[in-house]
C-alpha positions as CSV (number, residue, x, y, z in Angstrom):
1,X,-24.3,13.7,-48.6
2,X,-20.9,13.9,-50.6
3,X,-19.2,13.3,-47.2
4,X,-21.4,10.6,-45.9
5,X,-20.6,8.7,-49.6
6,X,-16.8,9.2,-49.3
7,X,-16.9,7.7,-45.4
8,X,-18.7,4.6,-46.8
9,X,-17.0,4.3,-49.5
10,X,-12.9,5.6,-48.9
11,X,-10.6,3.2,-50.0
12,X,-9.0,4.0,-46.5
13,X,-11.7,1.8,-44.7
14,X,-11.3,-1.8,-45.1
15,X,-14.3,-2.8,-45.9
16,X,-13.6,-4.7,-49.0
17,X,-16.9,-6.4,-48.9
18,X,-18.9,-3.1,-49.3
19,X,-16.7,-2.3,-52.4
20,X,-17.2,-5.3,-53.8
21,X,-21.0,-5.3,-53.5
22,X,-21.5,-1.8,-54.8
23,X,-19.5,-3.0,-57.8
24,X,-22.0,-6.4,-58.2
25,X,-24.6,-3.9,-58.0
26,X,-23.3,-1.5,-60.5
27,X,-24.0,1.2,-57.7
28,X,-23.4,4.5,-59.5
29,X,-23.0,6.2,-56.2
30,X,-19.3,5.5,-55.6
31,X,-18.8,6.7,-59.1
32,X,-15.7,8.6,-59.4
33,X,-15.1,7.7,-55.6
34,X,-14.1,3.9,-56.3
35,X,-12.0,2.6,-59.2
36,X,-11.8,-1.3,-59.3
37,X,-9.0,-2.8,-60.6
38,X,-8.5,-6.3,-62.3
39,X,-5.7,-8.3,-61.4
40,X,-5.6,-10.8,-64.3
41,X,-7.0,-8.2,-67.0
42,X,-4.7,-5.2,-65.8
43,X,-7.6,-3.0,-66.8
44,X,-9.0,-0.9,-64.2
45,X,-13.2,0.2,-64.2
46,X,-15.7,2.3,-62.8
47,X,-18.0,0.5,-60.4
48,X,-20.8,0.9,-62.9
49,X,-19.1,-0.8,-65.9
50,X,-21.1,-3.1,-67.4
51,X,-18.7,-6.3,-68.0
52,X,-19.0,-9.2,-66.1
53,X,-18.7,-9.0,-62.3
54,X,-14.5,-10.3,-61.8
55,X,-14.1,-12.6,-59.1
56,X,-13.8,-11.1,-55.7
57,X,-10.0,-12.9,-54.9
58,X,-9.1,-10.9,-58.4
59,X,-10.0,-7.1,-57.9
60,X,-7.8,-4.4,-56.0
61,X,-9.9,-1.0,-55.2
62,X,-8.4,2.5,-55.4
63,X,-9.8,6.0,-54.2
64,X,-8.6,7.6,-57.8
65,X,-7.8,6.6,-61.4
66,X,-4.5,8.5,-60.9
67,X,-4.0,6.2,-58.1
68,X,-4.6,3.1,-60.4
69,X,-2.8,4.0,-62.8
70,X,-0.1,4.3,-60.9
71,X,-0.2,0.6,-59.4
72,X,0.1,-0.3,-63.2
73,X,-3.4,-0.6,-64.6
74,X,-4.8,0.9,-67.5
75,X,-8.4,2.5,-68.1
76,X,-11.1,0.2,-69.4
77,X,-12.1,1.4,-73.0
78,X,-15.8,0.5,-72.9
79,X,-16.5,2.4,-69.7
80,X,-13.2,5.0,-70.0
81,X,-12.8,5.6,-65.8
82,X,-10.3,8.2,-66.8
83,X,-13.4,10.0,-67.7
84,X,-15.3,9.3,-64.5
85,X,-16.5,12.4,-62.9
86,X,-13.8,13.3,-60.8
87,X,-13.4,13.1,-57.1
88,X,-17.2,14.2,-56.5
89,X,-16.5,13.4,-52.6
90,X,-14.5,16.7,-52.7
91,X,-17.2,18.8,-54.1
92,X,-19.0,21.5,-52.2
93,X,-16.8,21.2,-49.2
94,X,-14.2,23.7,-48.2
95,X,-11.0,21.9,-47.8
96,X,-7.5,22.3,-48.3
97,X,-7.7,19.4,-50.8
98,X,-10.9,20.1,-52.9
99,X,-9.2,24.3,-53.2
100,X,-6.2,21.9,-54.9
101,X,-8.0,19.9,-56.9
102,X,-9.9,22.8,-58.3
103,X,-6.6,24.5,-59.3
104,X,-5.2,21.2,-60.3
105,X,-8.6,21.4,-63.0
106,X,-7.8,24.6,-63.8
107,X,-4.0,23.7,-65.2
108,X,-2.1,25.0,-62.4
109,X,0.4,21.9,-62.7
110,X,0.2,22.6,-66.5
111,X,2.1,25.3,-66.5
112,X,3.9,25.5,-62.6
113,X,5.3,23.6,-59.9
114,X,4.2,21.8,-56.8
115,X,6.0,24.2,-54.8
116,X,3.9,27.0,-56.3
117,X,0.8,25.3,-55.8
118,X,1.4,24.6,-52.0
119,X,2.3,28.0,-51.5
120,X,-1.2,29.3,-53.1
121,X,-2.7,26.8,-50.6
122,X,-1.0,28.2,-47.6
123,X,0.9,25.2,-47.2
124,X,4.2,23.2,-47.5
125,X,4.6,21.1,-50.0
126,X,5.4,17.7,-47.9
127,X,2.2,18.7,-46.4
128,X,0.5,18.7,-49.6
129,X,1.6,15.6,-50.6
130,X,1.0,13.8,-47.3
131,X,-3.1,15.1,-48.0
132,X,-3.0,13.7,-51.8
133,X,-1.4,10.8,-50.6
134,X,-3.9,10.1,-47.9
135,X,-7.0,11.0,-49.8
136,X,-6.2,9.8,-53.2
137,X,-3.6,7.3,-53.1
138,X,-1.2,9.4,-55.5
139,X,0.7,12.6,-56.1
140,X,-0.6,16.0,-57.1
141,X,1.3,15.3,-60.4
142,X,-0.2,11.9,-61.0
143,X,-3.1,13.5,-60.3
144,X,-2.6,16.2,-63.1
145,X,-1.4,14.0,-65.4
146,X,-4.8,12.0,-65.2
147,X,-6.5,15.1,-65.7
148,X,-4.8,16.2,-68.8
149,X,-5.4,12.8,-70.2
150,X,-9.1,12.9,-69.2
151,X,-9.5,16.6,-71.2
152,X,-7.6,14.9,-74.3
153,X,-9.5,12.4,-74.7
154,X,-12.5,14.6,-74.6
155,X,-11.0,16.4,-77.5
156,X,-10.1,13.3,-79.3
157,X,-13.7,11.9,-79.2
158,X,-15.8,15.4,-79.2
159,X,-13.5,17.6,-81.9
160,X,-11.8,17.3,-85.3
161,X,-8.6,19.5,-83.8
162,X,-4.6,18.1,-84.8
163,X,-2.9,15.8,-82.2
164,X,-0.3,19.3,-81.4
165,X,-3.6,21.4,-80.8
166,X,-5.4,19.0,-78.8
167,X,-2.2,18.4,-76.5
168,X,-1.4,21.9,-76.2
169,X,-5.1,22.7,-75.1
170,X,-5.2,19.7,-72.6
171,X,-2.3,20.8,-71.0
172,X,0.8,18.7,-72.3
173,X,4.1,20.9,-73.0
174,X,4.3,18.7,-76.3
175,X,2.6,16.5,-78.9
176,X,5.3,14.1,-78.3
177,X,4.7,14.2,-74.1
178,X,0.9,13.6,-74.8
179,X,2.0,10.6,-77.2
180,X,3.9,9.1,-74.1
181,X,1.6,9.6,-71.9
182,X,-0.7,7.5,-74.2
183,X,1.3,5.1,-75.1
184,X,2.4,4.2,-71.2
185,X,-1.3,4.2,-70.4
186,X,-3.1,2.7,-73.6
187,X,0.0,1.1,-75.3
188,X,-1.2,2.4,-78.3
189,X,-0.8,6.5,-79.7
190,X,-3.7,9.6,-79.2
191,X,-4.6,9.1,-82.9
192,X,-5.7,5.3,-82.5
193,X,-8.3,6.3,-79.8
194,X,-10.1,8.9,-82.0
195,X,-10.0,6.3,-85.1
196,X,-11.3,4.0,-82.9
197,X,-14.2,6.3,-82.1
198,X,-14.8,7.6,-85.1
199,X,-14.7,4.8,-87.6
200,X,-14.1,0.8,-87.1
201,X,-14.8,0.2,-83.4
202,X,-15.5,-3.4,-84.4
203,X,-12.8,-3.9,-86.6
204,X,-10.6,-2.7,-83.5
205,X,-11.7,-4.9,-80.9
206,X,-8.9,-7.4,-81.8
207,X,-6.4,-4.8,-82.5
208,X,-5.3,-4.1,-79.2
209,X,-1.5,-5.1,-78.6
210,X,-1.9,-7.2,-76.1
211,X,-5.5,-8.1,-76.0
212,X,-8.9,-7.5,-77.4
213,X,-11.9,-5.5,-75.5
214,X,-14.0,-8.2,-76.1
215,X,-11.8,-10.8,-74.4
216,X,-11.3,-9.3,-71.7
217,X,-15.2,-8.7,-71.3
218,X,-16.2,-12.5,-71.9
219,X,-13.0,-13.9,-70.4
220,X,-13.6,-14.9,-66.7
221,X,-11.8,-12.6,-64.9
């Protein structure tokens, strides 16, 4: 079944018009598969989010959130696609990919190289690229990188932990890398997510740098 989803829904295939009506539909079966990006926002979603449908001539889809990311966008905050289960395409089949991405999961691009990684895959690591590239649209490092941002923001919402523990437990070398990392993806730091969460959600949604949440939601896209 996971198969049959990622045929009819890969990225790879240009069929833009089944993207786009699985998004219209708020289809939750490309979840985590699809992540549909908004030109004039700059804000990328899950096909499930519930804000207004953008215009078809505005939206870009990609295969990963690592993948949009890297084109520029940055995660919706109302339906967090960073968070999106991850890649579900992959699961329960026995490729050289999905035995990546599970190491991937476990940190093994926290704390080594890609050249390591390849080599516990059997593989070079031009080759392993090439596979990420094809698949997801981005590199095992982006790929990481999204990951380690997914598990802190898990932290920052479920846990009371300091910024340093939560970035050393998500898999950053540094509170200071994990405050980058947020600040090119959020353009705002770690700690104004959980504040966000935990206290004045409305008294944020015009505190946003460049624009409010609930602009972009009512705004046609």
């Amino acid at each position: 079944m996971a198969l049959r989803l990622q045929a009819e829904y890969s990225c790879h295939m240009l069929d833009f018009a089944t993207h786009y009506e699985a998004v219209r539909r708020r289809d939750p079966r490309p979840d985590g598969v699809l992540f549909v990006a908004v030109k004039t926002t700059g804000i990328y979603c899950r096909p499930v989010c519930k804000v207004r449908t953008p215009l078809a001539r505005n939206v870009e889809f990609y295969p990963s959130a690592a993948a949009a990311e890297r084109a520029g966008y940055r995660p919706c905050l109302r339906c967090r696609p960073e968070t999106a289960p991850f890649c579900p395409a992959w699961k329960g089949t026995r490729t050289t990919v999905e035995r990546a991405l599970a190491l991937i999961e476990a940190g093994a691009l926290d704390r080594d190289t890609v050249s390591a990684l390849a080599e516990k895959l059997g593989i070079g690591t031009r080759h392993l690229s090439r596979l990420f590239a094809e698949h997801l649209d981005a590199s095992p490092r982006q790929v990481a990188q999204s990951l380690r941002i997914r598990r802190a923001k898990r932290l920052l919402n479920d846990t009371d932990l300091p910024i340093a523990a939560i970035a050393a437990r998500a898999g950053f070398s540094s509170q200071r890398r994990m405050s980058a990392a947020f600040a090119r993806l959020y353009g705002r730091p770690p700690s104004a997510l959980r504040s966000r969460k935990r206290g004045a959600f409305q008294g944020r949604l015009t505190s946003h740098p460049h624009r409010s949440i609930r602009k972009e939601a009512d705004a046609e896209p």
